[in-house]
N, C-alpha and C positions, 0 to 999 in steps of 0.2 A: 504493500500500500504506500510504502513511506516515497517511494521514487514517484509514483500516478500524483503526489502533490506537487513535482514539478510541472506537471502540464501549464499550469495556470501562470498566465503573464501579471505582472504586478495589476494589473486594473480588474483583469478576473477574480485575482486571488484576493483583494480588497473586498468585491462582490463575496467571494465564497464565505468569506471572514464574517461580513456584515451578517449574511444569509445564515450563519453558524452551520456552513456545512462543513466546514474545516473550524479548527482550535488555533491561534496563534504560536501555542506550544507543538503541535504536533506536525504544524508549517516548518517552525525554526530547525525543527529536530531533523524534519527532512531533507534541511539546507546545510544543516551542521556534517552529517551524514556525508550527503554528495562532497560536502568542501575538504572532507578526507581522503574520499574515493576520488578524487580526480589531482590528489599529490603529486601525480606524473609531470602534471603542466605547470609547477610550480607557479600558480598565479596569486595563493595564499603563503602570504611571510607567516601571518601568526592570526588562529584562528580562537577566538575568545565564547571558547562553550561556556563558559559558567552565566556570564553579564548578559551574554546570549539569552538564554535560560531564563536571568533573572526582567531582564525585559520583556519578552515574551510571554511570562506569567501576570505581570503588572497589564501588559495588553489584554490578555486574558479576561481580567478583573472589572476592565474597562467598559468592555463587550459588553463584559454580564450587568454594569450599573448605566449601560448609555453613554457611556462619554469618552465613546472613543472620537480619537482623533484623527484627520487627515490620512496619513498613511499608517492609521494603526497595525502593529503585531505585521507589517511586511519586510523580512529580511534582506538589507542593503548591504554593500560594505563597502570600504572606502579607500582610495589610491593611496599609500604610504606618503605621499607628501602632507596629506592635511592632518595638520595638530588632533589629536587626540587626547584629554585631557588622562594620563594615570598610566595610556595605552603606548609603550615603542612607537616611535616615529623616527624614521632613518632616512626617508627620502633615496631610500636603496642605496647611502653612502657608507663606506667603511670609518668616516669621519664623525656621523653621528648613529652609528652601533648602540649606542650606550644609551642614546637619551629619548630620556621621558617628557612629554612636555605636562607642566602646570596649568594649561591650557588649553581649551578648546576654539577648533576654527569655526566659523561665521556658519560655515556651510554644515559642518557635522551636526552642529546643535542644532540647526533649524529644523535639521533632519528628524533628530534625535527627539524635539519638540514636537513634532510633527505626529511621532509616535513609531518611527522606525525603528526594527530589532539592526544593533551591529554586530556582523557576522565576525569582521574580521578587517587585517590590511594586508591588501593587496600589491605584489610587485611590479617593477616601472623600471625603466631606465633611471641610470643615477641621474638626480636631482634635476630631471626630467629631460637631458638631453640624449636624444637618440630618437631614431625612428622604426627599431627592431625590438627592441626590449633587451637588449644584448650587451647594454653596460655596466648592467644590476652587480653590482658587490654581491648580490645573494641569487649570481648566475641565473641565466634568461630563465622564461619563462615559454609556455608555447601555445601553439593554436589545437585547438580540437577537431575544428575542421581536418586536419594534416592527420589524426590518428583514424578519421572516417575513409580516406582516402589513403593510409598506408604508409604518411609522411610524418611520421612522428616530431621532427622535427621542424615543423613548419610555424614560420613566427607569428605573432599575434598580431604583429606592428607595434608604435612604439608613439612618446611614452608611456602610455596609459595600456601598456600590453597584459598586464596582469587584470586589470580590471573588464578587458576586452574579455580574455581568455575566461575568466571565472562566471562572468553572465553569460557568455556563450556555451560553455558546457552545464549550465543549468546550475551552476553551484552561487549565485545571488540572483534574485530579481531585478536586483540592478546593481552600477557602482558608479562612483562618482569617478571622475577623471578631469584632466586641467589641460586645458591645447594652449600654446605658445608659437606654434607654426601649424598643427595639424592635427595635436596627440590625442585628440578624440576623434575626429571624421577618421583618422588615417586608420588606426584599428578597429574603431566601429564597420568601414569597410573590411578589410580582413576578415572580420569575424562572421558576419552575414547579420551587424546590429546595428540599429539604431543613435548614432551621438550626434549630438548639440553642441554648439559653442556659442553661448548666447553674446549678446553686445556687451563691449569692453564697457564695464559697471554696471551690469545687469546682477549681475552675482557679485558678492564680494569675495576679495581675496586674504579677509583677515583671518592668518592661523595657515595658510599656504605657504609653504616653503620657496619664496622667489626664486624664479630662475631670471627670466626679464621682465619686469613690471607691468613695461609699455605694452606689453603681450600676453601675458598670464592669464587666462581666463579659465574659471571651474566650470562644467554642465554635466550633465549622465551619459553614460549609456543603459540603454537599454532594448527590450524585445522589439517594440512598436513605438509607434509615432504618440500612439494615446500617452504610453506608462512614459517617453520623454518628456510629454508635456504634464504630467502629474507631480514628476520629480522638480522640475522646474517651476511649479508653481510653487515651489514649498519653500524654493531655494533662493530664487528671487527679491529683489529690494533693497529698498536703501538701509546700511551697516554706516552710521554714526563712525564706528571707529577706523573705517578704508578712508583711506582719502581720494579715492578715484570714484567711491560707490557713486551712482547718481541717485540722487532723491527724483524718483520718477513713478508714478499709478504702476501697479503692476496689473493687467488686465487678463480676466479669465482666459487660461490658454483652452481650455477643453470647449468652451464654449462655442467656440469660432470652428471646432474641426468639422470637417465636410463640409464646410459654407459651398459654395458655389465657387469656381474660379475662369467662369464664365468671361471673356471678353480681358483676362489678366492678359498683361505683356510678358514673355522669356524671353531674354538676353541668351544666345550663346556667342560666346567670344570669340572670334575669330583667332586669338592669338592662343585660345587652349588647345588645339588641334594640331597637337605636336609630334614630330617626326616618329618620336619613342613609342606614342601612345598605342599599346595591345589592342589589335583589330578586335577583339572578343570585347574589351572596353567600349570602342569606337561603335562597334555596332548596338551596345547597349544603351548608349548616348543617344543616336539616330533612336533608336526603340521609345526611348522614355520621351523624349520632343512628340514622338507621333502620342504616348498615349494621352500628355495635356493639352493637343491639340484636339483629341478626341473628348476630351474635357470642357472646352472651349475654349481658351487660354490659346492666345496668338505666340506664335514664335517666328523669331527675327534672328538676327544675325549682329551683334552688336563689335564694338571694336573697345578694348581698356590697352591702348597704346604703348604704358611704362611697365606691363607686364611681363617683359622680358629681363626688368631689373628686381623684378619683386627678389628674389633666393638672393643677390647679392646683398642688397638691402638687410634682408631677414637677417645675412649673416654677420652682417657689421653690425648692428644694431643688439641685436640679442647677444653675440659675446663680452661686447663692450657691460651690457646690461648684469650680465653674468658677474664678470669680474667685478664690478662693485659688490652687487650683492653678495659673493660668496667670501667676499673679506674677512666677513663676523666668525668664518671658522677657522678658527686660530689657535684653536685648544688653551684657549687661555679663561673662557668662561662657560664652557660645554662641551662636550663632545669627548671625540677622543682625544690625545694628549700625546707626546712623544719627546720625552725627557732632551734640552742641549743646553748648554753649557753655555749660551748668550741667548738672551730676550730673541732674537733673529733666529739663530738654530734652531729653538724653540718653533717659532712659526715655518723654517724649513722644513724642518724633522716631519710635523705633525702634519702640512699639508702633503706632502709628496709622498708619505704614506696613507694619507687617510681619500687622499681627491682619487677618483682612476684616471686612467687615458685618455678617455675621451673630454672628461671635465677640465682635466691638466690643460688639453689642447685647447677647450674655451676658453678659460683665464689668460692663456695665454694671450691668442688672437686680441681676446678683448682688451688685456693691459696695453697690448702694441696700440690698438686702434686709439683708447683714451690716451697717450701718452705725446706732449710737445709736440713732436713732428711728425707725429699721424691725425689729430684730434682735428684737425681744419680739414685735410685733405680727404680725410674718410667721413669718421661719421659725422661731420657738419653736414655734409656732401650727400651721405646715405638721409639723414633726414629731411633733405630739402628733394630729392627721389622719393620719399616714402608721403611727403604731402604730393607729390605728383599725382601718385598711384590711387589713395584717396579721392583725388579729385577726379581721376576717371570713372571711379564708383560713380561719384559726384552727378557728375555729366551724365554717366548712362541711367542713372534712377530719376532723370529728368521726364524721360521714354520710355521705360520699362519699370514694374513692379517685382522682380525678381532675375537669377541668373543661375542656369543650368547649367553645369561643367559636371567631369568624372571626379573623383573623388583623390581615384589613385590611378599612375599608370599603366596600372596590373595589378593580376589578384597577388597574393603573400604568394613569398618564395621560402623554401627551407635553411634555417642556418646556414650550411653548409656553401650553398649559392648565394648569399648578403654579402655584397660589393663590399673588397677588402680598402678600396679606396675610400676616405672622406667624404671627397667631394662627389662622387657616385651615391654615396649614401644619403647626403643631403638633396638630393634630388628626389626624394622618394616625398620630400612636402614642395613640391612645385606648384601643384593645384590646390593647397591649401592656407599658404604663406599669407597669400594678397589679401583676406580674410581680416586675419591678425593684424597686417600691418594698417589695414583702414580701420581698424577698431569696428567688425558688422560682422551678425552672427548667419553664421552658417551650420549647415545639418546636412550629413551624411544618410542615407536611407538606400538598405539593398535591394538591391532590383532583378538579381538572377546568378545563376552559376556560369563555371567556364566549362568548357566538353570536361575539364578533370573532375571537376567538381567542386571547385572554388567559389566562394562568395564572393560577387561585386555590387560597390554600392557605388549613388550618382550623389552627387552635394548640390545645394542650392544654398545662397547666396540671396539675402535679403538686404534694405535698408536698415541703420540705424535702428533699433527698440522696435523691429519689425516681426517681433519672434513667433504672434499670434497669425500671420500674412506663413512666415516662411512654415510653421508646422502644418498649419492647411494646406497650402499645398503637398507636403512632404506626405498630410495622411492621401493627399490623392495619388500620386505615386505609389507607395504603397499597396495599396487597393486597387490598381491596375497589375502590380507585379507578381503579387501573389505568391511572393519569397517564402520559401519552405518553412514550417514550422519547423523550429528546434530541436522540440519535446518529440514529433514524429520521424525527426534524422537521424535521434538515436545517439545527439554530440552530447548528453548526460550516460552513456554507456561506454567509457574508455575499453574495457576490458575487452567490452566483444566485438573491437574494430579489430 
């Protein structure tokens, strides 16, 4: 019985809850269960049965006097970067191993408010840089899709690959994740799920472990476009203590789905149509344009000009951002620590053991770019580009209400095949970046497999706090594509792939 409670997508499982066809204990247990059995995909660091348990029972309780909340008794769990108040937070660094925060982030608690059971933290690229999940201090993590098809190692995408990976195999209802160039749409596609990135301060980032400010943004993943805009309803609004939050109405997202998208305009960019791009991709692009034209929704051909600078851009910009932000770990008041003999060695010792590779390599890039005789030439430069880029949004939401692009250039590859080059790697957020950099939320939603049997998903691309616009359409995508259930693929049974 305990696995048949995974069938149910977090907005079913709410109904079941309500309905008392199901117990919020006997949900949890189901989820605590699966989140063992699928240890293969390492997508869970550390799984918290007991608090699990003790929330679940308190839901319970709620049921029974009326006053349940929101997403009462439905088990969530949450990327490794957000604060957890008592709970390990390591942002998948070997530099904060150790620590515990005293704190809780904006987004957990709302959650948590909200009435959601915490499963657990889930693993990521260190301190969220990567796009495989493959630089995690507590070694990658993988896709379930890849054990259905025989590729055990096949990645989940990245950062947010743990959180991909664990709502894909049926082991959360949902999980939170944080995109900075992509790390939710990129694994959300991957995975054959549902992510969000909603507008830069639509969510706040208080209790997120910064990687680039200017880019940082929290949303979910999840099964369906409903249970996305569920999560985000909860998560949404203005946080007093962000200084980016905006004080903005947050308006019913459930309300607005299936509206009509009758007579809407689609932008596709003329400059996303890229040499690299997988004809299996390309033809799912073509497919999704015909079904919201079948919709009634006009589609065009639009032009955003400076999008062949977006990935340079991204990349001055976010390591510059990097390298201040990650100053604070110096083991001098957290973290880990690494014994030298001057105040300096001290902060040698402790970074160059505790950062990895790829983080090393940020700091770096990013000290060069802020430092005298790059700071004019770069990122003065990359900024006065990234308003460019913005204002092509700009211009094109003049004539259009939305924009259709692929998600990714391809479905996930296995380890094994993950470009040993950098700069090969960082291509993998090309169609995601320009997003981020105009600060406008975007959502991933899958549309079909490849002949191997891979998930792909398409993104759209909304205005500004346009989040109620871009989910309706996303549910109508959706509802044309008719993307496999989960629970009937069998990505909750590792064993018997």
């Amino acid at each position: 019985m305990s696995k048949e409670l995974l069938k149910f997508t977090l907005s079913e499982a709410k109904e079941a809850l309500k309905t008392k066809q199901i117990s919020p204990v006997e949900l949890t247990e189901a989820y605590l269960k699966q989140a063992e059995d699928i240890r293969d995909l390492n997508s869970y660091l550390e799984i918290c049965h007991e608090s699990a348990r003790e929330s679940a029972r308190k839901s319970e309780k709620k049921y029974a006097n009326g006053t349940a909340r929101a997403l009462e008794g439905l088990p969530i769990a949450h990327k490794d970067i957000f604060c957890t108040k008592g709970i390990r937070t390591t942002s998948c660094s070997r530099i904060l191993s150790n620590f515990v925060p005293p704190y809780e982030s904006t987004v957990s608690q709302k959650l948590k408010d909200a009435g959601t059971v915490m499963l657990g933290k889930l693993n990521m690229d260190e301190f969220a840089m990567g796009s495989a999940n493959l630089t995690s201090y507590y070694k990658p993590c993988y896709n379930p899709w890849g054990y259905k098809i025989g590729e055990k190692h096949l990645i989940p995408g990245g950062s947010s690959g743990g959180s991909a990976g664990a709502v894909a195999a049926l082991a959360a209802l949902a999980a939170t994740g944080t995109d900075t160039g992509g790390s939710i749409r990129q694994p959300a596609a991957f995975c054959g799920l549902v992510g969000i990135k909603p507008t830069y301060g639509r969510c706040s980032r208080f209790g997120i472990m910064a990687f680039a400010s200017s880019l940082d943004q929290p949303g979910p993943l999840t099964r369906t476009v409903k249970d996305a805009a569920m999560i985000l309803q909860n998560i949404a609004g203005y946080d007093p203590k962000e200084s980016t939050s905006i004080d903005k109405p947050v308006p019913n997202y459930l309300s607005t789905l299936n509206d009509s998208i009758k007579g809407k305009r689609v932008g596709i960019p003329k400059e996303y149509n890229l040499p690299g791009l997988d004809k299996e991709v390309n033809a799912l692009w073509k497919k999704t344009q015909k079904w919201l034209e079948e919709e009634g929704a006009i589609v065009e051909e639009i032009s955003l000009p400076h999008t062949a600078y977006a990935l340079p851009v991204y990349y001055i910009v976010s390591p510059a951002e990097a390298s201040s932000n990650l100053a604070r770990y110096d083991g001098v008041r957290y973290g880990r620590r690494v014994e030298g003999k001057t105040l300096d060695e001290l902060y040698e010792l402790t970074r160059e053991e505790g950062f990895g590779e790829e983080v090393q390599r940020r700091i770096l890039m990013g000290t060069h770019i802020l430092s005298a005789g790059s700071y004019d030439e770069y990122y003065i430069q990359a900024l006065k580009v990234r308003r460019m880029i913005y204002q092509d949004f700009e211009k094109a939401f003049e004539k259009i209400d939305m924009i259709l692009t692929p998600s990714t250039t391809s479905a996930a590859f296995t380890q094994e095949k993950a470009p040993t080059d950098p700069l090969q790697m960082y291509l993998n957020d090309i169609y995601t970046v320009t997003a981020n950099l105009a600060g406008l939320p975007g959502i991933s939603v899958p549309v079909g497999l490849t002949s191997q049997g891979l998930p792909l998903g398409m993104q759209l691309v909304a205005p500004a706090f346009e989040e109620s616009s871009l989910l309706n359409m996303a549910q109508h995508i959706e509802n044309k594509a008719g993307f496999p259930n989960l629970y009937e693929a069998g990505l909750w049974n590792l064993r018997a792939n």
